[in-house]
C-alpha positions as CSV (number, residue, x, y, z in Angstrom):
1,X,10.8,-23.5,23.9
2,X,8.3,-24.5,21.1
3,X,5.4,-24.7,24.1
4,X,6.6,-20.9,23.7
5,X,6.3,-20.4,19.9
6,X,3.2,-21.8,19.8
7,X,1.4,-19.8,22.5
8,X,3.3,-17.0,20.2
9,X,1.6,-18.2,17.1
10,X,-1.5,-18.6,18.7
11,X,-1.6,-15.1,20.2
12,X,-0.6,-13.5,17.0
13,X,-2.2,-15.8,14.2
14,X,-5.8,-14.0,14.4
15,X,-4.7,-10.5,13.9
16,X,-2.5,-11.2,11.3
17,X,-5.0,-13.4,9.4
18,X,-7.4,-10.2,10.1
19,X,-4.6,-7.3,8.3
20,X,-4.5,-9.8,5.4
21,X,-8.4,-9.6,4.9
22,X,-8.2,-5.9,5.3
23,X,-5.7,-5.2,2.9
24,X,-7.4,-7.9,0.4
25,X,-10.8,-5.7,0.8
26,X,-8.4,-2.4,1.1
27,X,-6.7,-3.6,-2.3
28,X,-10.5,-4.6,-3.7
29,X,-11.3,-0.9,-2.6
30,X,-8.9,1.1,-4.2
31,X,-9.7,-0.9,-7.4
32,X,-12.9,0.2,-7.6
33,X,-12.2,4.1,-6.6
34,X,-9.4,3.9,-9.2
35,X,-12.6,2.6,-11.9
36,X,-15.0,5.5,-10.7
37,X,-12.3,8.2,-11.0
38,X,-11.5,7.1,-14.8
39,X,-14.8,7.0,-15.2
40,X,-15.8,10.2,-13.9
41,X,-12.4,11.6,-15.5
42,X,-13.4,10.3,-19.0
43,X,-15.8,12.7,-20.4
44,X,-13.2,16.0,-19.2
45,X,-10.3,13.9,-21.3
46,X,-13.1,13.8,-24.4
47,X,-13.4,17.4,-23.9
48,X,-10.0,18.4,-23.5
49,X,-8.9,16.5,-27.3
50,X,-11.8,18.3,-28.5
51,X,-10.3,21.5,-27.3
52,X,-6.6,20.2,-28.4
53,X,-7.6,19.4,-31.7
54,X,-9.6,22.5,-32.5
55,X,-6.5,24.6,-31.7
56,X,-4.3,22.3,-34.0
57,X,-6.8,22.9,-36.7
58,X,-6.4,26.7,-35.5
59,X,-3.2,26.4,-36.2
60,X,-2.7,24.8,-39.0
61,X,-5.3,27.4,-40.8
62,X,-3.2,30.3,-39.8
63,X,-0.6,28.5,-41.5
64,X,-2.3,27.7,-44.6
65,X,-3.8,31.2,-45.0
C-alpha cells in the first residue's frame, strides 16, 4: 500500500508544485495590474473632486446669494 502512495505522490508532486508557482506569479500579476489601474485611475479621481467641489461651491453660492 505505501509502495502505492508513493508512486501517487510521485506522479502528482510535480504538477502540483507547478499550480503553486503559477498562482504565486498569477497572485504577483494581479498585484501589479491592480498598481497600474490605480495609477492610471488617479488623475480621473483628481478630476472628478475637482468637478465635485466646484459644484459644492456652486451650491453653496446660490445659497448665499
Amino acid at each position: 500500500m505505501y509502495n502505492i502512495l508513493d508512486r501517487l505522490l510521485t506522479f502528482i508532486e510535480p504538477p502540483a508544485d507547478q499550480w503553486d508557482d503559477h498562482q504565486i506569479r498569477l497572485e504577483h500579476i494581479t498585484v501589479q495590474l491592480v498598481d497600474m489601474m490605480r495609477e492610471c485611475r488617479r488623475p480621473h479621481d483628481l478630476q472628478n473632486e475637482v468637478k465635485n467641489s466646484l459644484k459644492k461651491n456652486k451650491n453653496i453660492d446660490k445659497k448665499i446669494f
